[in-house]
N, C-alpha and C positions, 0 to 999 in steps of 0.2 A: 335708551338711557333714561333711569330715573330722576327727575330734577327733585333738588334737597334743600335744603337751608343753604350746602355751600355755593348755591348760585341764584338766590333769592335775588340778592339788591339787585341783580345784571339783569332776570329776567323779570322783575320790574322797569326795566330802562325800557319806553313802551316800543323803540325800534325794533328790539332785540324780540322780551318776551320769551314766551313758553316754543312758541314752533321755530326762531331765531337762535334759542339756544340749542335745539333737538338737531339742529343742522351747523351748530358749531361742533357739538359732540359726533358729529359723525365724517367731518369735514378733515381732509388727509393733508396736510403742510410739510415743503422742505425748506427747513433755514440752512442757508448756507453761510457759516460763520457766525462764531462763537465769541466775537471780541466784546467790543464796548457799546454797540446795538445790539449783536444778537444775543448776548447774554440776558438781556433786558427784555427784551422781544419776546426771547425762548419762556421767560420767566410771566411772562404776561399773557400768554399763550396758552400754559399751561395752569395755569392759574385760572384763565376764562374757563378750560373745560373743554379745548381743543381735541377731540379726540385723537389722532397718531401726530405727533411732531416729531421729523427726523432731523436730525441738528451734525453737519459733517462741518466739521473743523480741522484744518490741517496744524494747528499750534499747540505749542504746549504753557500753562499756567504761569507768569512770571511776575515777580513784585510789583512790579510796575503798573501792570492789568488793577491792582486792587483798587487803586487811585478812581474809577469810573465803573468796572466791571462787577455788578453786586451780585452773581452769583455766586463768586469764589470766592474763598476762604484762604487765611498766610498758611495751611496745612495742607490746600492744594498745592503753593507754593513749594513748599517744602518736600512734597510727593514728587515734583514733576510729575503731575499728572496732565494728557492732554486737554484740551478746552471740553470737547466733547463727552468726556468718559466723567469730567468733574462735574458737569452742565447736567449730563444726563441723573446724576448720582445724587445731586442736589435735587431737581424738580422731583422725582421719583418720589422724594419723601415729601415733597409741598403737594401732591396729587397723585397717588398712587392709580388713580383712574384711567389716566392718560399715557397711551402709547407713549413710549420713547425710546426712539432707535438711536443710539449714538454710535458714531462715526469719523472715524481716524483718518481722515484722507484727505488729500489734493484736488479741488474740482478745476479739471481742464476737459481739453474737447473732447480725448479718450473714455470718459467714465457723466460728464453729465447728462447725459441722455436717459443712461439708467438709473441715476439719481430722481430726473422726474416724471418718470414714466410712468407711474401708479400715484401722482399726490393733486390734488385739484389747482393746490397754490405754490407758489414759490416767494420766499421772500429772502431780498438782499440783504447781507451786512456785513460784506468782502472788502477789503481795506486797498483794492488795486482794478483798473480800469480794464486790463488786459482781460481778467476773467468774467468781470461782468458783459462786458461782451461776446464771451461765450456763451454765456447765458442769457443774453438775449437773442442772440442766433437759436439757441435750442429750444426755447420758450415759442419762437415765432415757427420753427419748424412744426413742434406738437403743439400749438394751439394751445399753450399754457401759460395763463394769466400770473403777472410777476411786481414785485411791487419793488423797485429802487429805492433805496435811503443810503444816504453817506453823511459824515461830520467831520468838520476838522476845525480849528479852534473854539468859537462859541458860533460858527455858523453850520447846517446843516440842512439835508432837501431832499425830499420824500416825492416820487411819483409812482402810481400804479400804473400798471403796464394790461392792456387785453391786447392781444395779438388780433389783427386784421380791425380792430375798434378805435384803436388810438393812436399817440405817437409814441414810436420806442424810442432805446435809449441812442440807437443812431439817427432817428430822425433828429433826438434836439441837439448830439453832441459832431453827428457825421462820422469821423475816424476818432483814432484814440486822442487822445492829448499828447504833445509833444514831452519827453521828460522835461523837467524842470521847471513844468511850464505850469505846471497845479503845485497850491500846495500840500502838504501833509501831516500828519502828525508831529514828525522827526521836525520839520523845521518850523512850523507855524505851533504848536502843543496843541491840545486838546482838553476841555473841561467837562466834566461827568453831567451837568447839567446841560449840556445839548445834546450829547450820546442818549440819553434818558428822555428829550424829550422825542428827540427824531423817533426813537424805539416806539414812545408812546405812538404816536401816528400814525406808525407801519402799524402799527399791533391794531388801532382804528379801524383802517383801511380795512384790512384781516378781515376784520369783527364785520364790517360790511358787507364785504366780498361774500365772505360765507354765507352770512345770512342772506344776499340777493338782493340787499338794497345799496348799492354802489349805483352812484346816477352819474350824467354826464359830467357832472362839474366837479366830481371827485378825480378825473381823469387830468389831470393837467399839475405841473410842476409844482409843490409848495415848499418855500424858503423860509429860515426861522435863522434870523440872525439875537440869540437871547442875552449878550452883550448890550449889544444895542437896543435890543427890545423891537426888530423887525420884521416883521411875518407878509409874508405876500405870495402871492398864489399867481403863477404864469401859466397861460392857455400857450401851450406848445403849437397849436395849431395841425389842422388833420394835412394840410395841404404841406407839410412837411413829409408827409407820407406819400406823396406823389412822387418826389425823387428819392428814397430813404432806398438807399442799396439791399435793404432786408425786409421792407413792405412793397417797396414796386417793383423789385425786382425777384425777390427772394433767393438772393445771394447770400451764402451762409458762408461768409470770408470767416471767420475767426473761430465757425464750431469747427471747417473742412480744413482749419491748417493744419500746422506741425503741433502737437503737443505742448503745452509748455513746459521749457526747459530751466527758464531761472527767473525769481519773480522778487523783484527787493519792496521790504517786508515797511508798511508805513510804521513808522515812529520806534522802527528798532534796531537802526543804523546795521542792519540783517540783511542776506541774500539766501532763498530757499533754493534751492535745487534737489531737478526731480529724474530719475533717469528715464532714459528710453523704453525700459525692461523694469517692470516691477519687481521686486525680488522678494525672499522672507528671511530678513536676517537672522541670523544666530545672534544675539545680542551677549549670550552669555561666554562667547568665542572672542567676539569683536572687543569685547571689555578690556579681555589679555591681551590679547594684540594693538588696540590704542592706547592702553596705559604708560606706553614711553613716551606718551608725546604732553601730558600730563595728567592731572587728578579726574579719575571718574566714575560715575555712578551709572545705574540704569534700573530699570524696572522691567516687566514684561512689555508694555510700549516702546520706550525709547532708551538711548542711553545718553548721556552727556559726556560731554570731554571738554576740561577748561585748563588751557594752554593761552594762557596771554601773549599777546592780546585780543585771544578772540577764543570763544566757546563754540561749541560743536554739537550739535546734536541730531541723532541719527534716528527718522524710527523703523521700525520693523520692514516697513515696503520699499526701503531703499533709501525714500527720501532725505532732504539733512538741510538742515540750519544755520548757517554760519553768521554768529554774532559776532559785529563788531570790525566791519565791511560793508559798504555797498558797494565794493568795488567785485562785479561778478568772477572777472577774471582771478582774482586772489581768491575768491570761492570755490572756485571749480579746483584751483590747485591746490589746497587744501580738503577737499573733499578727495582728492586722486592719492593724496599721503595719507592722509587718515585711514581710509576708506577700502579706495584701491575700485 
């Protein structure tokens, strides 16, 4: 890679530099999730000079996104287009240098394996606890370093993850969270200034990781509560790794389950469902035959279907969105009318 003026001020940052940046341009990244970090993540990423970013988002663009997510535009909006295909379609013109695989899918236990099987880094910005534990089960089976972030109101918390080095996300969290028991988007809101700053941090981290100067005390939990103006940094401790079902054991409870089947969606009063059996729908079939149930659109992606009180949306591999429910059970029976 040749260094240019577009990455002058960075490789003057004397961490970074001329052989820091020769190894960010060459260094392979999976963002999983397109929303209100990863968009910012992906954007900052791409921006450094990251050489391949794959960015798989299972969503599609909705007004609401505009409000924190600055790489979409109300025209992706109006596309329904998915996160990934807009993400990808935007960075391409801010850096035409930089790989960029976008990615229409679901990441569960079925397909993250081959998600990161060829990338150095992984990095979170999954809006649901179920998959990120997928992901750190598959991260600690191949020895792929992963870095956690999440937000939800004005607080948000970043930790880098090395498999067999540090503590993962079971050793600080154990099992999942009980439902109701965290809050989320939907009932606590969210403000664009912590999505953006968490993003910033991960994207840090990144920027260290690659380059090889990640030290021990980067390894440990940091919290940024920017309401309040709170920042502090918790040493998870390694000796949480003594008992952590997935470093002393190496029990990979949640990559060797069932698939996921239904995953309700933070802050979109949503429930996603994904079948057993991937499929490739006929979208332009499906159109005619949902149109009795009321007004709908579609693209080569997806299609929509909005029957009040809830919208629909279906994409190509089966999968489908039902807005306007978290009640899974009313989603599944709705996806069996619609659908079938």
């Amino acid at each position: 890679m040749q260094l240019d003026d577009r990455y002058s001020r960075q490789v003057r940052f004397a961490p970074i530099g001329e052989g820091g940046q020769r190894r960010i341009g060459s260094a392979r990244v999976l963002l999983i999730g397109a929303g209100a970090i990863g968009s910012v993540t992906a954007d900052l990423l791409v921006r450094a000079g990251c050489g391949f970013v794959r960015i798989v988002d299972r969503d599609f663009v909705d007004l609401s996104n505009l409000q924190r997510q600055s790489v979409y535009e109300e025209d992706d909006v109006i596309r329904s287009l998915p996160k990934a295909v807009a993400a990808g379609a935007k960075l391409r013109r801010i850096n035409s240098s930089v790989h960029i695989e976008s990615v229409v899918d679901d990441v569960n236990p079925a397909n993250v394996e081959d998600y990161i099987q060829d990338v150095d880094l992984v990095l979170d910005a999954l809006d649901n606890f179920e998959t990120r534990f997928v992901v750190n089960d598959a991260c600690a089976k191949h020895s792929r370093p992963w870095i956690y972030a999440a937000a939800v109101g004005s607080y948000g918390v970043v930790m880098p993850v090395i498999p067999g080095k540090s503590p993962c996300l079971r050793c600080m969290l154990g099992s999942l969270p009980a439902p109701g028991t965290s809050p989320t988007c939907d009932t606590a809101g969210v403000i664009a200034s912590i999505t953006h700053i968490v993003a910033s941090i991960q994207t840090a981290e990144a920027l260290k990781f690659m380059c090889g100067s990640m030290q021990p005390d980067d390894l440990r939990l940091t919290t940024f509560d920017v309401w309040g103006r709170d920042f502090r940094q918790i040493d998870v401790g390694r000796e949480a790794m003594a008992t952590c079902p997935v470093c002393a054991e190496g029990r990979l409870e949640y990559l060797n389950g069932n698939p996921l089947r239904t995953v309700t969606l933070c802050g979109r009063n949503a429930v996603q469902l994904i079948p057993a059996v991937k499929g490739d729908l006929d979208l332009a079939a499906l159109s005619k035959s949902i149109s009795t149930f009321g007004a709908v659109q579609f693209n080569e992606f997806l299609l929509k279907c909005l029957s009040p009180p809830y919208e629909l949306t279906v994409f190509k591999d089966g999968r489908a969105i039902v807005k306007g429910t978290s009640d899974t059970g009313i989603a599944r029976s709705l996806y069996a009318r619609y659908v079938g």
